[in-house]
Jmol script that loads the backbone (N, CA, C; Angstrom):
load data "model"
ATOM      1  N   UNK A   1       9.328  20.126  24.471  1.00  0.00           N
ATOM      2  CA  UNK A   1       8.763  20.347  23.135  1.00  0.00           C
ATOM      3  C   UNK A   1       8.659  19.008  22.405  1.00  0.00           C
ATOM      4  N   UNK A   2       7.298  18.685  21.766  1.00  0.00           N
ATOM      5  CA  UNK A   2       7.466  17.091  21.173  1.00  0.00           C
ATOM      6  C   UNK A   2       8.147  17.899  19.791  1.00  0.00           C
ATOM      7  N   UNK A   3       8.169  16.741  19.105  1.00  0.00           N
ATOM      8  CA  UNK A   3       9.072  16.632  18.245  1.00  0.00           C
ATOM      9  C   UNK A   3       7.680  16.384  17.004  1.00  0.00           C
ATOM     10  N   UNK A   4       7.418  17.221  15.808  1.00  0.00           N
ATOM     11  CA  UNK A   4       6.394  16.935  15.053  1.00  0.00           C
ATOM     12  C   UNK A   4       7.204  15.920  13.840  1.00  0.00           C
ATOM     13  N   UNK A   5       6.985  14.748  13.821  1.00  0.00           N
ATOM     14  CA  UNK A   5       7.138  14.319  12.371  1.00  0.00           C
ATOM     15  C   UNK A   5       6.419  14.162  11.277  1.00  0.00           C
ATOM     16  N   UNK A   6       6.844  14.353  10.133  1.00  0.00           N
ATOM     17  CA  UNK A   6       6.126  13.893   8.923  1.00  0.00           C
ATOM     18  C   UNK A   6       5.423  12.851   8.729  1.00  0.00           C
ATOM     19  N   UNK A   7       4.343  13.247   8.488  1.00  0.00           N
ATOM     20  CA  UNK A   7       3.350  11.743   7.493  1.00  0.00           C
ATOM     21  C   UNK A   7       4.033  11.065   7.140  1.00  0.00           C
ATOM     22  N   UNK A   8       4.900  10.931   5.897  1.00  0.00           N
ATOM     23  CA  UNK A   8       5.435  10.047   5.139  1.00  0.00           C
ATOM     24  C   UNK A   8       6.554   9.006   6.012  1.00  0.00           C
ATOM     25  N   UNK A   9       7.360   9.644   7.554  1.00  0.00           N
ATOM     26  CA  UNK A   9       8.319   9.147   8.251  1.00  0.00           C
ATOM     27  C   UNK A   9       7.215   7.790   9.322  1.00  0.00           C
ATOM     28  N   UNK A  10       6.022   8.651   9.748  1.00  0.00           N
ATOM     29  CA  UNK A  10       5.399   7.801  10.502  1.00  0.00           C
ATOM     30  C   UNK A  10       4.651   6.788   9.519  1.00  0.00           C
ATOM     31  N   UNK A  11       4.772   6.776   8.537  1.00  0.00           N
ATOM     32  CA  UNK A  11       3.923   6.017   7.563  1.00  0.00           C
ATOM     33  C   UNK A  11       4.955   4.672   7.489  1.00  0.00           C
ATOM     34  N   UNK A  12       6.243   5.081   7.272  1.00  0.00           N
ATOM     35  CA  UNK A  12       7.561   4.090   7.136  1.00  0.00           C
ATOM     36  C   UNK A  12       7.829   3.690   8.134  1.00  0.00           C
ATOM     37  N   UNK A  13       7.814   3.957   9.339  1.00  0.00           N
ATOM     38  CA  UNK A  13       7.722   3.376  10.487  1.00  0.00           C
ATOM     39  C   UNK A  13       6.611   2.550  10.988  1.00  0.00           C
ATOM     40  N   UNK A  14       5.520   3.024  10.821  1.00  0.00           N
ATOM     41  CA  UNK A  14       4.170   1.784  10.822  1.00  0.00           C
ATOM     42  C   UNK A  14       4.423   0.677   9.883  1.00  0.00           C
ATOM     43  N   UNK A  15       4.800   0.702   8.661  1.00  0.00           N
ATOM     44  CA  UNK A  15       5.127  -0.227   7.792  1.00  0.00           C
ATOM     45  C   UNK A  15       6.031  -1.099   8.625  1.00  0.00           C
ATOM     46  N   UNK A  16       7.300  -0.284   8.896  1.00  0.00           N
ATOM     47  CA  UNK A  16       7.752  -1.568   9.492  1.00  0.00           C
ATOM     48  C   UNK A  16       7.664  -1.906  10.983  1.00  0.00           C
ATOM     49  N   UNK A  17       6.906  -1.834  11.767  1.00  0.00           N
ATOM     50  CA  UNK A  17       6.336  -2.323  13.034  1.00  0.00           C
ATOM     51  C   UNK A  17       5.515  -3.768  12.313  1.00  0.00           C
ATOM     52  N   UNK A  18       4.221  -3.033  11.698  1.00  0.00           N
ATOM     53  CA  UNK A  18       3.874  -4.409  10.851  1.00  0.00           C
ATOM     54  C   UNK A  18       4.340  -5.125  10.428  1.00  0.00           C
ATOM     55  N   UNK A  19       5.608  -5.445   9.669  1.00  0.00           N
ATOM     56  CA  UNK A  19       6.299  -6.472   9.496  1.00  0.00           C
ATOM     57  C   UNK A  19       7.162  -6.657  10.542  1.00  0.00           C
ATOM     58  N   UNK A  20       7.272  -6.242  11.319  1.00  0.00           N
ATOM     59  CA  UNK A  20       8.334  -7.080  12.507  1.00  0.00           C
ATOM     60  C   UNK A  20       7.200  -7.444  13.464  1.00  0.00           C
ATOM     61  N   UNK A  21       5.576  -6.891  13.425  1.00  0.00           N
ATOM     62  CA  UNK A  21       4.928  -8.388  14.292  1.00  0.00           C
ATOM     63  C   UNK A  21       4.593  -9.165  13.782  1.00  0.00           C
ATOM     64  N   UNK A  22       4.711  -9.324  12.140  1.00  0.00           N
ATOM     65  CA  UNK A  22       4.641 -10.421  11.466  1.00  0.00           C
ATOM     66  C   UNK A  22       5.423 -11.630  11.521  1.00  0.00           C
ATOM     67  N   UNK A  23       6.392 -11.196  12.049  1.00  0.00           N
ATOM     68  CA  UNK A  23       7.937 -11.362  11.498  1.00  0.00           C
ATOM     69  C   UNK A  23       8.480 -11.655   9.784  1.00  0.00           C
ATOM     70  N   UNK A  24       8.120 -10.558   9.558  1.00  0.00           N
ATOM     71  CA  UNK A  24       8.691 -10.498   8.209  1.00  0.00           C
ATOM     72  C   UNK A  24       9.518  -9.307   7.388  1.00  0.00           C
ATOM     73  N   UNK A  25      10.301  -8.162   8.668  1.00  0.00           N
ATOM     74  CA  UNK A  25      10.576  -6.732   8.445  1.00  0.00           C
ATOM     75  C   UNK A  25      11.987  -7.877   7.196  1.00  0.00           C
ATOM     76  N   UNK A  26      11.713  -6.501   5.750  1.00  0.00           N
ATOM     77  CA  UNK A  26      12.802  -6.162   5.025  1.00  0.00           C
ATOM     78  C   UNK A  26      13.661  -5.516   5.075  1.00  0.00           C
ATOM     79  N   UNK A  27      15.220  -5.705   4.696  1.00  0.00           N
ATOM     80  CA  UNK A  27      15.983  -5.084   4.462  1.00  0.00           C
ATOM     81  C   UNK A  27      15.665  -3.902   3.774  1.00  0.00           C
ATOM     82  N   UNK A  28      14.712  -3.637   2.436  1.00  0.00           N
ATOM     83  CA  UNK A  28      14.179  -2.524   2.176  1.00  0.00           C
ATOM     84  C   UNK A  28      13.283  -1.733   2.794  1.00  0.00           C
ATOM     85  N   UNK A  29      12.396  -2.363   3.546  1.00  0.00           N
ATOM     86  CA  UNK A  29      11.544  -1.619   4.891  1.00  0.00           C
ATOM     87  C   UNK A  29      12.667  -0.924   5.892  1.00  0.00           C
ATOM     88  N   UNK A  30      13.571  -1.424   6.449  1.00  0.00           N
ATOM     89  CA  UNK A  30      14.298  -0.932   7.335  1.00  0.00           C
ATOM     90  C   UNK A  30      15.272   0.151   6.706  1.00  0.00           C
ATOM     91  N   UNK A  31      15.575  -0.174   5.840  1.00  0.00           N
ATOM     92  CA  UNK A  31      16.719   0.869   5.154  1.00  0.00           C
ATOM     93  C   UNK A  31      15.812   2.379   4.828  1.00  0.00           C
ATOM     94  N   UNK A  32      14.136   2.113   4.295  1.00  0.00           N
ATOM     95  CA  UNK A  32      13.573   3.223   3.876  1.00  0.00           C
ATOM     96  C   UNK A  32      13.595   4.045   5.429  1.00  0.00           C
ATOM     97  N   UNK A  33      13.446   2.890   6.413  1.00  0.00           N
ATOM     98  CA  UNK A  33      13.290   3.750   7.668  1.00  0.00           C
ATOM     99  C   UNK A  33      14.414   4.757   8.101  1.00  0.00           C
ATOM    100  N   UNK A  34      14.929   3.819   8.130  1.00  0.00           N
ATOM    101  CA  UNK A  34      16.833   4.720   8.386  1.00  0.00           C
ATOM    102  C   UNK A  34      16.836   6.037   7.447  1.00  0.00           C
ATOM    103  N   UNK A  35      16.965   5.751   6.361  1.00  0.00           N
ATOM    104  CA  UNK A  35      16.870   7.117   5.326  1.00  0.00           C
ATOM    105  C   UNK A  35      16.344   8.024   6.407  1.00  0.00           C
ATOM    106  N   UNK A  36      14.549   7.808   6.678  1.00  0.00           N
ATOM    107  CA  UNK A  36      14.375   8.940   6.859  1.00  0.00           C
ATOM    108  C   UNK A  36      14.386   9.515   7.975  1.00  0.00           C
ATOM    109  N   UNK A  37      14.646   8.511   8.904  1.00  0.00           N
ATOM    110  CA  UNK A  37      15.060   8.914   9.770  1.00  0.00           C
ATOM    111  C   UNK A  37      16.250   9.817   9.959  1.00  0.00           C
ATOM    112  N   UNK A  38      17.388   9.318   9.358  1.00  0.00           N
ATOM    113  CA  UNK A  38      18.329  10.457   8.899  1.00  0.00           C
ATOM    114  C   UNK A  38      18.372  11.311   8.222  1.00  0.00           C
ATOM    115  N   UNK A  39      17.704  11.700   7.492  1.00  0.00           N
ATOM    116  CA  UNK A  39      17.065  12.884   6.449  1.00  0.00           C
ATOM    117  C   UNK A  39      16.451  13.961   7.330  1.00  0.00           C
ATOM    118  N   UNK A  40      15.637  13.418   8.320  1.00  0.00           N
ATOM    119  CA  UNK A  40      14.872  14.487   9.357  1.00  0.00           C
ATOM    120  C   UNK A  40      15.963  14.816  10.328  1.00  0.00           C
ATOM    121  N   UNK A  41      16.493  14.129  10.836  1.00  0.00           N
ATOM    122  CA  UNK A  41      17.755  14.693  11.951  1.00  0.00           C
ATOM    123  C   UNK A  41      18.383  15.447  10.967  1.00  0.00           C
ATOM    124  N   UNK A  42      18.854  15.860  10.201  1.00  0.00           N
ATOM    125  CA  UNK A  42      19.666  16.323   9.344  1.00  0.00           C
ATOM    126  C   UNK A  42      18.713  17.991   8.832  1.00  0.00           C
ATOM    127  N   UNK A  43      17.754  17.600   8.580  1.00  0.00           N
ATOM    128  CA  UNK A  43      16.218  18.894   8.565  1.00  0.00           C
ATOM    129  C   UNK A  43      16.048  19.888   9.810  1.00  0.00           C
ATOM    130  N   UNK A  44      15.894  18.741  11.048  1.00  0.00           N
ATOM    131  CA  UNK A  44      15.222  19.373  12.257  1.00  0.00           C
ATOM    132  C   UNK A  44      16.438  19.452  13.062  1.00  0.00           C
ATOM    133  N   UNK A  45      18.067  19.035  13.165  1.00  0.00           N
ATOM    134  CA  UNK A  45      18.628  19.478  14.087  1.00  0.00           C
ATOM    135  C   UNK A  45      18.562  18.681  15.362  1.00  0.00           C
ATOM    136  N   UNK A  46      17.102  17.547  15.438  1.00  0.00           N
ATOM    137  CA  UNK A  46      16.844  16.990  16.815  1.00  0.00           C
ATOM    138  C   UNK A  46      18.195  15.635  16.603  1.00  0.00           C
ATOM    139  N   UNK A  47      18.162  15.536  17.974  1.00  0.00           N
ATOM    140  CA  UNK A  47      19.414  13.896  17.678  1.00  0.00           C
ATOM    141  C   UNK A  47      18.292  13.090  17.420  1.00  0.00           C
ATOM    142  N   UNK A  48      19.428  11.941  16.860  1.00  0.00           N
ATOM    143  CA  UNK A  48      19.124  10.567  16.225  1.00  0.00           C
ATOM    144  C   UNK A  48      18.354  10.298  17.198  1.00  0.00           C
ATOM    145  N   UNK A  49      18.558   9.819  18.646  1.00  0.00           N
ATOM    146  CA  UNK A  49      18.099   8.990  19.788  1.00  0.00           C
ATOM    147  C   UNK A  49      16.809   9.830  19.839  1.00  0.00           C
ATOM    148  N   UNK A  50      16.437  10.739  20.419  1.00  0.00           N
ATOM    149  CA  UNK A  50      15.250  11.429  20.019  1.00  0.00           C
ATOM    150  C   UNK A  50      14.368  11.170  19.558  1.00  0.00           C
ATOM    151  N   UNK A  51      14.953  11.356  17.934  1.00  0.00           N
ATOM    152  CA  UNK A  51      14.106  11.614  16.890  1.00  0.00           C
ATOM    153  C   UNK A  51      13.317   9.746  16.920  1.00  0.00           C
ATOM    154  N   UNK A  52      14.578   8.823  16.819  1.00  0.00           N
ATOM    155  CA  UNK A  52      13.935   7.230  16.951  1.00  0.00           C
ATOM    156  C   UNK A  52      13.156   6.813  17.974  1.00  0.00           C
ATOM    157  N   UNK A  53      13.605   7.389  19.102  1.00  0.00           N
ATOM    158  CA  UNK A  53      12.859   6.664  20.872  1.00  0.00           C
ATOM    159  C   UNK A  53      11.262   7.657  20.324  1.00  0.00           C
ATOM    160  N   UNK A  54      10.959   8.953  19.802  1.00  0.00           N
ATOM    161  CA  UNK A  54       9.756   9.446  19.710  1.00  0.00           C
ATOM    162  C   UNK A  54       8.952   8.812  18.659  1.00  0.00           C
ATOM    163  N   UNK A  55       9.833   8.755  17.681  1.00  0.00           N
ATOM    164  CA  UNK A  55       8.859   7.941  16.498  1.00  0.00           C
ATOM    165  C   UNK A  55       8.739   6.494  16.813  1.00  0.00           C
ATOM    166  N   UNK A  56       9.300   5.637  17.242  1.00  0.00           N
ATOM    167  CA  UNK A  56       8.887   4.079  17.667  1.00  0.00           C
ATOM    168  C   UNK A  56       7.677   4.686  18.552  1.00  0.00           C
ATOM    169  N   UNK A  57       7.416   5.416  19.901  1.00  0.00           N
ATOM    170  CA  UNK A  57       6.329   6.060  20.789  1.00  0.00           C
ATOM    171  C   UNK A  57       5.328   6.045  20.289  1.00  0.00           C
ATOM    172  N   UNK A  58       5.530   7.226  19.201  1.00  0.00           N
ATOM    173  CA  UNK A  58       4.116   7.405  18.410  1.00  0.00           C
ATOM    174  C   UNK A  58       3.016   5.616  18.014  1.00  0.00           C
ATOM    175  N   UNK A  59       4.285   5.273  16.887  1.00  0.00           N
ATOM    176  CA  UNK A  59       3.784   3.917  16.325  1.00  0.00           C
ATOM    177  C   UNK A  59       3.165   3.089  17.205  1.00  0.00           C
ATOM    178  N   UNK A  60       3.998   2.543  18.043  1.00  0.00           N
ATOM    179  CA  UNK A  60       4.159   1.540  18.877  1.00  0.00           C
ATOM    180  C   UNK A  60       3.407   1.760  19.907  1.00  0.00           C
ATOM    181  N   UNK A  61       3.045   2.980  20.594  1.00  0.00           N
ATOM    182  CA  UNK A  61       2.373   2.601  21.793  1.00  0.00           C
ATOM    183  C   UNK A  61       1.725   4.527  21.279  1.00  0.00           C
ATOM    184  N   UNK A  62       0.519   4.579  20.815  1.00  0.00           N
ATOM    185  CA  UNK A  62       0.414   5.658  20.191  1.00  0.00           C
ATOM    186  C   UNK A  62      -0.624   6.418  21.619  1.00  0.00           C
ATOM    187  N   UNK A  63      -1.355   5.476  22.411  1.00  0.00           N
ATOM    188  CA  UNK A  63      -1.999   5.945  23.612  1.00  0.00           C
ATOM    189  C   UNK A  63      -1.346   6.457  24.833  1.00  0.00           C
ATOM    190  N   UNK A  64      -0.081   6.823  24.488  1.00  0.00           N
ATOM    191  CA  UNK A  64       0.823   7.279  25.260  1.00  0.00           C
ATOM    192  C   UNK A  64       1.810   8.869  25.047  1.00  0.00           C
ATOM    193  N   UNK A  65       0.909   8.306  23.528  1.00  0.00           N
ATOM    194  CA  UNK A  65       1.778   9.970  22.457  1.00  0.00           C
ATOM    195  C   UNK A  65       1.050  11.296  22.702  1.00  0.00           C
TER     196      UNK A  65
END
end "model"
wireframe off; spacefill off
backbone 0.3
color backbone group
C-alpha cells in the first residue's frame, strides 16, 4: 500500500531538497520538515522510516514514484 501524503508535507520537503542542492538548507526549512513529518506519523500510524524513505522518493526521484 503506498503511503498518500499531503500537499502541504510534499511541498516542505521540495523546499528543502532545493535548498540542499543549493547548498543552502535552513535550520527553519528542516525543522518545518521534521514537524511534519512527525505530525503525519502521529495521524497515519505509518513509521517514521517509511513515512521519510517514501517522501524523500516522491521528491527526489519522482519517476520512480
Amino acid at each position: 500500500m503506498a503511503i498518500e501524503f499531503p500537499d502541504e508535507l510534499i511541498k516542505l520537503e521540495r523546499a528543502a531538497w532545493n535548498e540542499i542542492q543549493e547548498g543552502r538548507l535552513t535550520v527553519k526549512t528542516a525543522f518545518a520538515v521534521h514537524e511534519g513529518l512527525v505530525a503525519f506519523t502521529k495521524e497515519s500510524g505509518e513509521s517514521r522510516f517509511d513515512v521519510e524513505m517514501g517522501l524523500k522518493r516522491i521528491v527526489r526521484h519522482p519517476e520512480a514514484a
